[in-house]
C-alpha positions as CSV (number, residue, x, y, z in Angstrom):
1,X,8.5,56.3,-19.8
2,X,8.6,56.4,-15.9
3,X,6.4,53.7,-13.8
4,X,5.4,53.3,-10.3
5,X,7.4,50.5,-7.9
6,X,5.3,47.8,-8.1
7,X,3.6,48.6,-11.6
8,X,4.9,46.6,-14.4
9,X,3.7,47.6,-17.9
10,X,1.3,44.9,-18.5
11,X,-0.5,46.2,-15.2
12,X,-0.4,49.7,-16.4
13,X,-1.9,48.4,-19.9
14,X,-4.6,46.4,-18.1
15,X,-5.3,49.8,-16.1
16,X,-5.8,51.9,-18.9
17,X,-7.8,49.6,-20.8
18,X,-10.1,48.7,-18.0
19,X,-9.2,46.2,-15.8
20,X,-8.9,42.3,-15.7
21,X,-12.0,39.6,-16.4
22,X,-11.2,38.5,-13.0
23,X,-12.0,41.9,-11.4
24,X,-15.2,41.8,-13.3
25,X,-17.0,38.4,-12.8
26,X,-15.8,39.7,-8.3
27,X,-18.3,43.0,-9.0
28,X,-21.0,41.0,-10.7
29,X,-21.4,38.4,-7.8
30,X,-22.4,39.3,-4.7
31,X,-21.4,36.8,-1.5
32,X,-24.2,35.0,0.0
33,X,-24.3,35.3,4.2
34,X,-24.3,31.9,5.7
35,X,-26.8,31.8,8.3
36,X,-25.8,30.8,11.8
37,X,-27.3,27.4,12.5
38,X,-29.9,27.3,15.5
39,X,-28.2,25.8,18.7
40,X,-29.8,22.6,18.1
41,X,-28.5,21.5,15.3
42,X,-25.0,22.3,16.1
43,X,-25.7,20.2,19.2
44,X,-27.2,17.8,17.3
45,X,-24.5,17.4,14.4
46,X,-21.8,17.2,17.7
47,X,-23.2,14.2,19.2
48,X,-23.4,12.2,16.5
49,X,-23.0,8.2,17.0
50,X,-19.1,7.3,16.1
51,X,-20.9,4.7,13.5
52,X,-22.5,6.8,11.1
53,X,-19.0,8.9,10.7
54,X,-16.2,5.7,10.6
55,X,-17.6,3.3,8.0
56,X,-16.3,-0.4,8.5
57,X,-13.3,-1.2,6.2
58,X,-14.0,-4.4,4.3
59,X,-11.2,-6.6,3.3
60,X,-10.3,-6.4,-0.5
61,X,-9.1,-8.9,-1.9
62,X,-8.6,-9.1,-6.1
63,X,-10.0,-11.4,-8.2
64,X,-7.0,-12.6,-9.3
65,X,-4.5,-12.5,-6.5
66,X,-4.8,-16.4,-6.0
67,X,-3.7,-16.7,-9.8
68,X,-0.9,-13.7,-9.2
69,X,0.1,-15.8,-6.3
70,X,1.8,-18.5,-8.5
71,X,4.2,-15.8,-10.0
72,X,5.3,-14.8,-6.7
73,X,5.5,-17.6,-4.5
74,X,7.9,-20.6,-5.8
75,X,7.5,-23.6,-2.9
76,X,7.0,-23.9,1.0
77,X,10.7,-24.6,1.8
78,X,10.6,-27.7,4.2
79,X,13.5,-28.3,6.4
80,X,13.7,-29.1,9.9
81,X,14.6,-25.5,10.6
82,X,11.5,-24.4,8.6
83,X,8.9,-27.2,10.6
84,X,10.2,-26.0,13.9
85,X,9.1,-22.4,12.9
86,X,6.1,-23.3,11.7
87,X,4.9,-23.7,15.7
88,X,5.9,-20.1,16.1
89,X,3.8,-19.2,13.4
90,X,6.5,-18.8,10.8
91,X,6.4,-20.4,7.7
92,X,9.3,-20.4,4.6
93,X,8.7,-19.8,1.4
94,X,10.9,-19.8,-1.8
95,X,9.9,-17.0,-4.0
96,X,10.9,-15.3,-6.9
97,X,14.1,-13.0,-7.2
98,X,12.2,-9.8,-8.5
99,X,9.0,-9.7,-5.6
100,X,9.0,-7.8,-2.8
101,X,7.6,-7.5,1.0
102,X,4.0,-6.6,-0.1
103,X,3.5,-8.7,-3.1
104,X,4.9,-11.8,-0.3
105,X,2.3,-10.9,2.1
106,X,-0.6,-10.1,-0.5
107,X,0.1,-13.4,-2.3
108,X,0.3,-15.6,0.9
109,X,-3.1,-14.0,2.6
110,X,-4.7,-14.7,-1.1
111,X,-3.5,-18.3,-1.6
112,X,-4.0,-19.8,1.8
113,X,-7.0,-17.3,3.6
114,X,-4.4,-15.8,6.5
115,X,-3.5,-12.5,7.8
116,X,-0.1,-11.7,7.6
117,X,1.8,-10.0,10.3
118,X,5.5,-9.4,8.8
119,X,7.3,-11.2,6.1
120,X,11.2,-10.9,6.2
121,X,12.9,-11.9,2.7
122,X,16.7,-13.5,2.6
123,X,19.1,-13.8,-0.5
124,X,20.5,-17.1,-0.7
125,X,23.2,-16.7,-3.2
126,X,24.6,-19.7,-5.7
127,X,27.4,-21.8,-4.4
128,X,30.0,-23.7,-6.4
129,X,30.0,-27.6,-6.6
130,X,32.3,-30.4,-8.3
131,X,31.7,-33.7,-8.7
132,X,34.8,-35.7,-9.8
133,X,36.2,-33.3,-12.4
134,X,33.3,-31.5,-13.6
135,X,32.6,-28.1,-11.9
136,X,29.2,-26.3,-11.8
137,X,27.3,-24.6,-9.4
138,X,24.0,-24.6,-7.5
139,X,21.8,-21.5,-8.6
140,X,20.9,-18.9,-5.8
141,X,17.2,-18.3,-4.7
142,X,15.4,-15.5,-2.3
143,X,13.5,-17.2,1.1
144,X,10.6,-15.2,2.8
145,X,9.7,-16.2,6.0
146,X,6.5,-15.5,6.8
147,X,4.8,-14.3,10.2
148,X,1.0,-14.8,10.7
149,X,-1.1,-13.2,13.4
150,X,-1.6,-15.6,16.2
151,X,-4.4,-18.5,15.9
152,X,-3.4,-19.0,12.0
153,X,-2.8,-21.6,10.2
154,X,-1.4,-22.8,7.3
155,X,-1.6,-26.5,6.5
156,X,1.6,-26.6,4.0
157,X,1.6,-31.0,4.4
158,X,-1.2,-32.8,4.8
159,X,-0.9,-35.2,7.2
């Protein structure tokens, strides 16, 4: 049986038998015009206020990020280092191995009410130690330091 180029059987059978549902439900529909809109209102809908079309973000903040907060973040590490950073607006924490970046910054802006401008995360790995003639070692832990936007606070000691 010989077919046309582009006309595959199934086509041919559609063809003969009348054509698709698709086709059909085109026909019975007819496209409604759109009417063009007076000048006015296309004036009108141009000089809208910037308000009414940007809504204000709100800050969300879950429910239970201050309890999640105690998962991520370990301690404040204090050193000498650490309270010399703390005027730049830097502040240490030790955290646990398996957070990242955004769960750092999310848990710190939960617990202590800040905004958070960067966090940057460090690997301290475990060192070896002996003591007479017993040998051990010193477990390993992961250090975020912390940025804040300028003017925050966090009061890690009371004074």
């Amino acid at each position: 049986m010989w077919l046309p180029n582009n006309m595959s059987i199934f086509k041919k059978i559609k063809s003969a038998i009348g054509g698709s549902k698709k086709e059909e439900k085109k026909e019975q529909k007819p496209k409604k015009e759109q009417k063009p809109k007076p000048k006015d209102e296309a004036i009108k809908e141009i000089k809208k206020p910037k308000a009414e079309i940007i809504k204000p973000i709100k800050p969300t903040v879950k429910k239970r990020a201050s309890l999640d907060a105690y998962k991520i973040l370990r301690e404040p590490h204090i050193s000498e280092k650490a309270t010399d950073l703390s005027d730049k607006d830097k502040y240490i924490f030790k955290v646990f191995a398996d957070t990242n970046k955004i769960q750092i910054k999310e848990a710190v802006s939960a617990l202590y009410g800040v905004r958070v401008r960067d966090v940057r995360t460090i690997i301290i790995k475990s060192k070896s130690r002996k003591l007479r003639n017993v040998s051990g070692h010193k477990p390993g832990y992961k250090k975020a330091i912390v940025t804040l936007e300028k003017g925050q606070k966090i009061e890690i000691l009371p004074h």
